[in-house]
MIDODREN-687099 format. One record per residue (C-alpha): residue in one letter; x, z, y; residue number from 1. Coordinates in steps of 0.25 Angstrom, whole numbers, always signed. Example, Ala and Ser with C-alpha at 12.3 -4.5 7.8 and 13.67 -1.06 7.14 Angstrom:
! residues 2
+------+-------+-------+-------+-----+
! code !    xx !    zz !    yy ! pos !
+------+-------+-------+-------+-----+
!    A !   +49 !   +31 !   -18 !   1 !
!    S !   +55 !   +29 !    -4 !   2 !
+------+-------+-------+-------+-----+
! end
This chain:
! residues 316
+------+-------+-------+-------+-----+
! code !    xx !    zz !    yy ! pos !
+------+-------+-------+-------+-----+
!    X !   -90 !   -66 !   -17 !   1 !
!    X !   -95 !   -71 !    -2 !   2 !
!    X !   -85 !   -76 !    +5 !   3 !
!    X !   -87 !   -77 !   +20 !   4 !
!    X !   -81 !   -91 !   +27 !   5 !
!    X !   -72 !   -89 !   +39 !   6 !
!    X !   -81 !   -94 !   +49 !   7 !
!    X !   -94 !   -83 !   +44 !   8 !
!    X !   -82 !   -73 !   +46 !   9 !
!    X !   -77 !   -75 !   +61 !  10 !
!    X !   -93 !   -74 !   +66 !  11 !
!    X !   -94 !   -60 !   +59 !  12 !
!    X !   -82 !   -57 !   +67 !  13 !
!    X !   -81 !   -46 !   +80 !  14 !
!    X !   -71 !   -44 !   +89 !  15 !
!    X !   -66 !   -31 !   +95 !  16 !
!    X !   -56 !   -32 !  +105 !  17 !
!    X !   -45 !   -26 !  +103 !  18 !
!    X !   -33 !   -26 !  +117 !  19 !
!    X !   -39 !   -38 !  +122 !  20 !
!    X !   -40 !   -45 !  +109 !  21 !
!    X !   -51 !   -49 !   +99 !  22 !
!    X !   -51 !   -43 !   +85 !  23 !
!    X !   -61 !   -49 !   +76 !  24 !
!    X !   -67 !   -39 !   +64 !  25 !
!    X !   -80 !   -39 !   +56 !  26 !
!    X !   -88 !   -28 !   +52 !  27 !
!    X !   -99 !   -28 !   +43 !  28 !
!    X !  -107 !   -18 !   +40 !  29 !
!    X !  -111 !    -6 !   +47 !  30 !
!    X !  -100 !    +6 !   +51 !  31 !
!    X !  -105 !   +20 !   +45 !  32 !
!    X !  -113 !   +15 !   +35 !  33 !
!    X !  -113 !   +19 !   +22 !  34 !
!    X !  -103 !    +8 !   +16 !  35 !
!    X !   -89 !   +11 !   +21 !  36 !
!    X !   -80 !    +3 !   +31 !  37 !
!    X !   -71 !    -5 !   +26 !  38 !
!    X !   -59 !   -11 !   +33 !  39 !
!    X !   -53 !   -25 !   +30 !  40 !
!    X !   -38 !   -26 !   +35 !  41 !
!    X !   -35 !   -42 !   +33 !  42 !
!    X !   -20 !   -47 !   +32 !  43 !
!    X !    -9 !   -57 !   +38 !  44 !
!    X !   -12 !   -68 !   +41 !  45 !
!    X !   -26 !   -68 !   +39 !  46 !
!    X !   -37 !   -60 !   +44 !  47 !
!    X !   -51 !   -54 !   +40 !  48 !
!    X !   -57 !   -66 !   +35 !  49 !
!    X !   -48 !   -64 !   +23 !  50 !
!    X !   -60 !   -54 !   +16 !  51 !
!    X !   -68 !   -64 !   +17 !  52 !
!    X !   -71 !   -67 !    +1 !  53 !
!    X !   -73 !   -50 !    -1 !  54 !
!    X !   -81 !   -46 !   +12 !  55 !
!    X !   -94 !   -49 !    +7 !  56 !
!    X !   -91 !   -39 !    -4 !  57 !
!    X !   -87 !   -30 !    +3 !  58 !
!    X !   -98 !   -29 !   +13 !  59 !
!    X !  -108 !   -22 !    +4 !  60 !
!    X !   -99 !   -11 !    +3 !  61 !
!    X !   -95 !    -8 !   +14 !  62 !
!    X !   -93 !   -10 !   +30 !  63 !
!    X !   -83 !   -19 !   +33 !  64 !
!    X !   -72 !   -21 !   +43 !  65 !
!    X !   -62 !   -32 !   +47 !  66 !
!    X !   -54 !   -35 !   +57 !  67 !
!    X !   -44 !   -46 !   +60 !  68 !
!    X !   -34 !   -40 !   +66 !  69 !
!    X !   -26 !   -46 !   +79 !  70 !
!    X !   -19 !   -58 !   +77 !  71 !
!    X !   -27 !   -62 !   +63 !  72 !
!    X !   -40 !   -70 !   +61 !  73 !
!    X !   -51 !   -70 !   +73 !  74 !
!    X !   -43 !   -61 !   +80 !  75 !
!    X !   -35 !   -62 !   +93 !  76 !
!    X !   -21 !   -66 !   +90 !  77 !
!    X !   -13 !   -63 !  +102 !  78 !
!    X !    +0 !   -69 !  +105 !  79 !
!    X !    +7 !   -56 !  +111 !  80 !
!    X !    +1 !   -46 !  +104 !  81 !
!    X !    +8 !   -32 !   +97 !  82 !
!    X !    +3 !   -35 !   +83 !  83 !
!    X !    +7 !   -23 !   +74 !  84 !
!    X !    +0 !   -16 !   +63 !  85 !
!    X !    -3 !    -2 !   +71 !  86 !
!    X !    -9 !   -13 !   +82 !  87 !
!    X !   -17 !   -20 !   +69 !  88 !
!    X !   -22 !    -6 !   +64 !  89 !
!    X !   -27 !    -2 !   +80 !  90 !
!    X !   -35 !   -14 !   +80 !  91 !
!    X !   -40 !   -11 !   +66 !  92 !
!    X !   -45 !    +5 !   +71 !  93 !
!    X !   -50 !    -1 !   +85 !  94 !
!    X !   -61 !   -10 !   +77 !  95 !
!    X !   -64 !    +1 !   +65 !  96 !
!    X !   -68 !    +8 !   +78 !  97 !
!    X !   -77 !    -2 !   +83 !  98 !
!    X !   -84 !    -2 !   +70 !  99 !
!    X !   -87 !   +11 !   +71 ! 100 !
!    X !   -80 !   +15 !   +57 ! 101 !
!    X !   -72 !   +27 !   +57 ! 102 !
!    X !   -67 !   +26 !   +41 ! 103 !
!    X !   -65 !   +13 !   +33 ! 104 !
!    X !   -58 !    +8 !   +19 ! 105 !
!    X !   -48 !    -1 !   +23 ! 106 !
!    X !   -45 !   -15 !   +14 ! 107 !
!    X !   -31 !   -21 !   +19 ! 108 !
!    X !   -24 !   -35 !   +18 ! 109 !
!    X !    -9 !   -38 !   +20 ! 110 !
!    X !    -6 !   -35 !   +35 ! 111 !
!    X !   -19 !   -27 !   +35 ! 112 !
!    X !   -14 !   -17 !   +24 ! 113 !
!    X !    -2 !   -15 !   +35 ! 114 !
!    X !   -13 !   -11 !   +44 ! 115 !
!    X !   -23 !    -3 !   +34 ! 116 !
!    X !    -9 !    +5 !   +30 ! 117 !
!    X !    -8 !    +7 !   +46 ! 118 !
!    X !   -23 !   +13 !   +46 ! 119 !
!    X !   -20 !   +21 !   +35 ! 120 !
!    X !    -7 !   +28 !   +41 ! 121 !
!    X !   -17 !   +30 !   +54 ! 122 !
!    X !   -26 !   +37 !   +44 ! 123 !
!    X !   -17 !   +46 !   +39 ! 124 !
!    X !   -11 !   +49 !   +52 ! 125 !
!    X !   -25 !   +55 !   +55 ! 126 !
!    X !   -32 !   +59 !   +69 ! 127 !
!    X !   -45 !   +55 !   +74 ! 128 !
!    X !   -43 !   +41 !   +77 ! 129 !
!    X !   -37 !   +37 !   +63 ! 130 !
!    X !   -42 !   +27 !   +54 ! 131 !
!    X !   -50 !   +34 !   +44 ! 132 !
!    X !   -49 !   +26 !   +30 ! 133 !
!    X !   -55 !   +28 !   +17 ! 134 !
!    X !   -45 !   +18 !    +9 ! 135 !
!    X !   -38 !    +8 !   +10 ! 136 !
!    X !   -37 !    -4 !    -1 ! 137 !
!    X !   -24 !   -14 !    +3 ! 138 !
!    X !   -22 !   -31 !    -2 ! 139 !
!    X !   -10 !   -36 !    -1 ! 140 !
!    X !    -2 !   -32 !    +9 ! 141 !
!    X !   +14 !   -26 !   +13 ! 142 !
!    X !   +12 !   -12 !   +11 ! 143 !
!    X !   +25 !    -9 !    +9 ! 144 !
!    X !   +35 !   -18 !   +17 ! 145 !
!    X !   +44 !   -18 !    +8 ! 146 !
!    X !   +35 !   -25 !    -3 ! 147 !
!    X !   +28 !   -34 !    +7 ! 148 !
!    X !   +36 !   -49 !    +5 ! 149 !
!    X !   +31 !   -57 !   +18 ! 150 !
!    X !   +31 !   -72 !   +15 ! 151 !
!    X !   +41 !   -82 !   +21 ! 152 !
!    X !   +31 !   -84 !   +33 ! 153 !
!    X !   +29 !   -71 !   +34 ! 154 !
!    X !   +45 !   -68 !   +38 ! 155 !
!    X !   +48 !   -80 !   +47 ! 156 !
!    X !   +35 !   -77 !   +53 ! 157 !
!    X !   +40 !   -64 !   +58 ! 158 !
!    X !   +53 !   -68 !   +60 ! 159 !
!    X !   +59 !   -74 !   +73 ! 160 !
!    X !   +55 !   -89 !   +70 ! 161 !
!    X !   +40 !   -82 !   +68 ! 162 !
!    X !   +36 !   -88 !   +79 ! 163 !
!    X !   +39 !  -101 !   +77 ! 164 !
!    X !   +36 !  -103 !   +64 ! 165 !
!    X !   +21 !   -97 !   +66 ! 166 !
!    X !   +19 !  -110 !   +77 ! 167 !
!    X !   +23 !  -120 !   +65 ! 168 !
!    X !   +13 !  -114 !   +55 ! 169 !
!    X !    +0 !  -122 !   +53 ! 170 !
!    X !   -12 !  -122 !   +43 ! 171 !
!    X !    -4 !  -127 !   +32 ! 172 !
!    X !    +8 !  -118 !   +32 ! 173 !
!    X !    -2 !  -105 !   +35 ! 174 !
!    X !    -9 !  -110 !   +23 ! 175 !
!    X !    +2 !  -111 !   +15 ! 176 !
!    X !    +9 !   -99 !   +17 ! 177 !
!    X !    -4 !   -90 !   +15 ! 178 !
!    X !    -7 !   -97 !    +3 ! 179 !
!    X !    +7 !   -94 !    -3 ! 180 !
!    X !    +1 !   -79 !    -4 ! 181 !
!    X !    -9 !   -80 !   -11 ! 182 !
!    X !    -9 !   -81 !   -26 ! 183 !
!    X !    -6 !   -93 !   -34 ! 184 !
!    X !   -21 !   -95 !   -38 ! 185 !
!    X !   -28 !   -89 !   -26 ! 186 !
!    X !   -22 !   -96 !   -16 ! 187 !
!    X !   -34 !   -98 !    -3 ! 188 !
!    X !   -42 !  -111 !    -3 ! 189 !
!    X !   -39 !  -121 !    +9 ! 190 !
!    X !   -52 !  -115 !   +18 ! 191 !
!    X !   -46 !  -100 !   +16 ! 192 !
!    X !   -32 !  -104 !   +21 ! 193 !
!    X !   -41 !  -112 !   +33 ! 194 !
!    X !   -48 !  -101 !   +37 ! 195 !
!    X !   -35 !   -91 !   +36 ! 196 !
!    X !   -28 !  -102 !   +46 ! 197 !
!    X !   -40 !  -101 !   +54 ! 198 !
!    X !   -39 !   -87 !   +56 ! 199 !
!    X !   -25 !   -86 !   +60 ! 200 !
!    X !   -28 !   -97 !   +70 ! 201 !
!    X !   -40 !   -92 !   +77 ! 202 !
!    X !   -39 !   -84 !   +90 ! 203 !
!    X !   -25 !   -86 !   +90 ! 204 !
!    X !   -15 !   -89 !   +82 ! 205 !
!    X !    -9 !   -83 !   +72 ! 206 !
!    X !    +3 !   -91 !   +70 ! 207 !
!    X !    +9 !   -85 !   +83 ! 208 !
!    X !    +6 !   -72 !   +82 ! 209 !
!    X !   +11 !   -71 !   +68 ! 210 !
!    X !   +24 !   -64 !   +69 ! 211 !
!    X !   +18 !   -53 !   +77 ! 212 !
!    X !    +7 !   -51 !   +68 ! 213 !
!    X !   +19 !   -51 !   +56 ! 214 !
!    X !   +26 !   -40 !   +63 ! 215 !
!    X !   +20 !   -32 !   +52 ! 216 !
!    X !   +30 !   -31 !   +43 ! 217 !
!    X !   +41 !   -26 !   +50 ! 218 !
!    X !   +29 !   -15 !   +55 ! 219 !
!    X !   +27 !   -12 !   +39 ! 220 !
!    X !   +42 !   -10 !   +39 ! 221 !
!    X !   +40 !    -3 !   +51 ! 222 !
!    X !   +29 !    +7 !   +46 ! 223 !
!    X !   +32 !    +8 !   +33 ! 224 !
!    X !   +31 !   +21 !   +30 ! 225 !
!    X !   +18 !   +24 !   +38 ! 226 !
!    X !   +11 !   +14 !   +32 ! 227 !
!    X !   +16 !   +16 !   +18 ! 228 !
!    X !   +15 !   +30 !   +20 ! 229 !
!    X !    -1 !   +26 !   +23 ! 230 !
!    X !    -1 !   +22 !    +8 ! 231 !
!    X !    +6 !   +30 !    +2 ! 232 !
!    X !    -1 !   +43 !   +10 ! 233 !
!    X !   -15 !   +35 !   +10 ! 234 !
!    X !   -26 !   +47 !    +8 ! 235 !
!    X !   -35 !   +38 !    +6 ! 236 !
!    X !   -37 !   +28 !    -6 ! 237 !
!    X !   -27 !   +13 !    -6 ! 238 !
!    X !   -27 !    +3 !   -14 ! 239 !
!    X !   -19 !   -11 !   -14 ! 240 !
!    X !   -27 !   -23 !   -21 ! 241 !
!    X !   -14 !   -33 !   -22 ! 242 !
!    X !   -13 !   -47 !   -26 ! 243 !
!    X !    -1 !   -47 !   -34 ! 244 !
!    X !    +3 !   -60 !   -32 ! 245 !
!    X !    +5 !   -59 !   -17 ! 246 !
!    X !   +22 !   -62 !   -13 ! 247 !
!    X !   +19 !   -54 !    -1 ! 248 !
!    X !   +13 !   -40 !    -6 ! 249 !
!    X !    +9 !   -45 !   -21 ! 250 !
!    X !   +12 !   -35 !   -32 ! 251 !
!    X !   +25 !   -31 !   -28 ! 252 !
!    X !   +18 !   -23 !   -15 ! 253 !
!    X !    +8 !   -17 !   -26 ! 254 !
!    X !   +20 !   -11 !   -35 ! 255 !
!    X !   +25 !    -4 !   -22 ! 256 !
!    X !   +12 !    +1 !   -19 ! 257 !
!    X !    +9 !    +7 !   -32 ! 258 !
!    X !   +24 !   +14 !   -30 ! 259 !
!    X !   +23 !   +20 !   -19 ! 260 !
!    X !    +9 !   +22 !   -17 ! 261 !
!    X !    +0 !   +33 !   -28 ! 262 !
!    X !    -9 !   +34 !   -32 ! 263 !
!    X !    -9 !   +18 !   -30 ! 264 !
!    X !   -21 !    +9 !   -33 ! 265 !
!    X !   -17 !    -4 !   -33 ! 266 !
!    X !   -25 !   -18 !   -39 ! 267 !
!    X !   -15 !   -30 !   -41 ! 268 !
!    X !   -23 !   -44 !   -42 ! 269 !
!    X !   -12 !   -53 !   -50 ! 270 !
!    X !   -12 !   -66 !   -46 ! 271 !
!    X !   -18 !   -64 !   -31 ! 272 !
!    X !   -10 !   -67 !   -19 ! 273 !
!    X !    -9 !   -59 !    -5 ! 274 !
!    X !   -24 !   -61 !    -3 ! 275 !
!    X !   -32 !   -56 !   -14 ! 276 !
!    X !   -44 !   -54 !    -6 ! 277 !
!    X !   -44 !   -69 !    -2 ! 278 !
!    X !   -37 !   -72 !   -18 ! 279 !
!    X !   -46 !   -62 !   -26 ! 280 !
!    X !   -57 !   -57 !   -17 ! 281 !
!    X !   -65 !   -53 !   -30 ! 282 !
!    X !   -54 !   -44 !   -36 ! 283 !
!    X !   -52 !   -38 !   -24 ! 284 !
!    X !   -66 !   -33 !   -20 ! 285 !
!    X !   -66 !   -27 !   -35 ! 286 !
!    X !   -52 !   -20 !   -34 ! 287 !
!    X !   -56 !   -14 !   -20 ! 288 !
!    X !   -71 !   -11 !   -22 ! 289 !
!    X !   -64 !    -3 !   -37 ! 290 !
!    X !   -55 !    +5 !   -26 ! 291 !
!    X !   -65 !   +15 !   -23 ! 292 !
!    X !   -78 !   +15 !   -32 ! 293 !
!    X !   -85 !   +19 !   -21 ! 294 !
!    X !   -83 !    +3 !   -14 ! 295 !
!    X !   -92 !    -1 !   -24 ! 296 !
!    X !  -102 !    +7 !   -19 ! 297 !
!    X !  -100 !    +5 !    -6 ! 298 !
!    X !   -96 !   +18 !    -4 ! 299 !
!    X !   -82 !   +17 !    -4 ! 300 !
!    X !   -78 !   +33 !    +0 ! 301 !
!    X !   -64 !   +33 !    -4 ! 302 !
!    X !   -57 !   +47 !    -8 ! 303 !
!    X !   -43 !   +48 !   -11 ! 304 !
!    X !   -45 !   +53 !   -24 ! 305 !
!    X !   -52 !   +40 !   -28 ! 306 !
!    X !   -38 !   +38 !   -31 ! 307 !
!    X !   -31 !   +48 !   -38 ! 308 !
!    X !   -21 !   +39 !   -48 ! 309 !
!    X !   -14 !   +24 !   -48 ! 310 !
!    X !   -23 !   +13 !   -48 ! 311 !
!    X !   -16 !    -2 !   -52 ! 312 !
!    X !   -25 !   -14 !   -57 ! 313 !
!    X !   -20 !   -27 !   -58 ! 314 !
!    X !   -31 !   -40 !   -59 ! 315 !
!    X !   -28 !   -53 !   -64 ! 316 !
+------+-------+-------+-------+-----+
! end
């Protein structure tokens, strides 16, 4: 697999300016072609450098687009700022615009799958500015918040003290928290964990914008029932590709899912930690290019009938 270092990555970047602020997004290939749009939503704390080891593969089937949303990676991070996930999922719409795509598959991370489910619900609400989406393949992320286990930063972050603590975090702890997330064998090399602080420190700072941006999870809690209702009354193809290892959404979020959402199509990676695509970017591209055959070919024109029973794989 081609990798792309940090630093290729931020000179193929553009910026659209969104209420006075940079966003930065990349998209390669060409907008009404004949591959389809697909949509990469990265998570918390990160940002869309983290498709780094699949993109490459990616690019020969289809047109890609990725955006760091406001207050991750090379874009703005505003001190006083509204974040929210309905904000998130405006900015997300505003760019797709600027592309020129009108319909696109969407593959989610984490906080992203928060926003992709947001999108969704737009889509199904209808009228003529909503998101047209073909599917929509999840990673780990809190789709359900009562399965979604936020780690011991994660809470006094968002608490009262958020503030506080965030100015006292440095390279090392950042590193060290991050790593705890990820699987036991796949834990990232000392230049990923560089290049993820690098990212939270550009532009801004994410260290003091953090408990804003974590006001997620009480929106989860929140919109609970439109955004699990856009699983659950998904017209289009879903799919979750889990690491099953993950404390935060591992396979204990996978077990709700398969519950509550049928036909379910669901691929567990045991071993693999809140990051497969970072962990096991191999299995990953297999289990997402095997959700529609047509990916394969590059065609990737997704029905609903594609899938018409429950679908789990686990891979050790």
């Amino acid at each position: 697999m081609t990798e792309i270092d940090l630093a290729t990555w931020e000179l193929a970047a553009r910026y659209y300016t969104y209420k006075g602020h940079k966003i930065a997004w990349w998209n390669e290939g060409e907008a009404g072609s004949e591959k389809p749009t697909l949509l990469l939503i990265h998570g918390f704390p990160t940002a869309s450098w983290d498709w780094y080891k699949i993109w490459a593969d990616l690019v020969p089937r289809f047109h890609l687009i990725a955006i760091d949303m406001i207050g991750f990676g090379f874009s703005d991070k505003p001190m006083k700022y509204p974040y929210s996930i309905l904000d998130q999922a405006d900015i997300i719409e505003a760019v797709v615009r600027e592309a020129g795509v009108n319909q696109f598959h969407i593959l989610a991370h984490d906080y992203g799958d928060t926003v992709a489910q947001e999108l969704s619900a737009r889509a199904i609400d209808g009228g003529d500015d909503a998101p047209k989406i073909s599917s929509c393949c999840f990673l780990n992320g809190g789709l359900f918040p009562e399965t979604h286990r936020a780690t011991f930063m994660q809470k006094r972050l968002a608490g009262l003290l958020g503030v506080l603590l965030a100015r006292i975090m440095n390279a090392k702890s950042f590193a060290h928290g991050l790593s705890g997330i990820f699987g036991e064998n796949t834990k990232p090399s000392a230049q990923e964990l560089s290049a993820f602080w690098a990212m939270a420190t550009t532009r801004g700072d994410l260290r003091r914008i953090a408990h804003a941006l974590l006001g997620y999870m009480k929106e989860r809690k929140q919109h609970r029932e439109r955004w699990v209702g856009a699983l659950t009354g998904s017209p289009v193809p879903i799919m979750v590709i889990d690491g099953a290892a993950d404390p935060i959404s591992g396979a204990h979020m996978v077990d709700r899912y398969r519950k509550l959402v049928t036909p379910s199509r669901t691929v567990l990676l045991e071993g693999i930690g809140h990051y497969p695509h970072v962990e096991a970017p191999a299995a990953v591209l297999e289990a997402f290019l095997e959700f529609n055959p047509g990916f394969v070919e590059g065609i990737g024109i997704c029905a609903p009938e594609t899938l018409t029973k429950s679908f789990h794989r686990v891979i050790d």
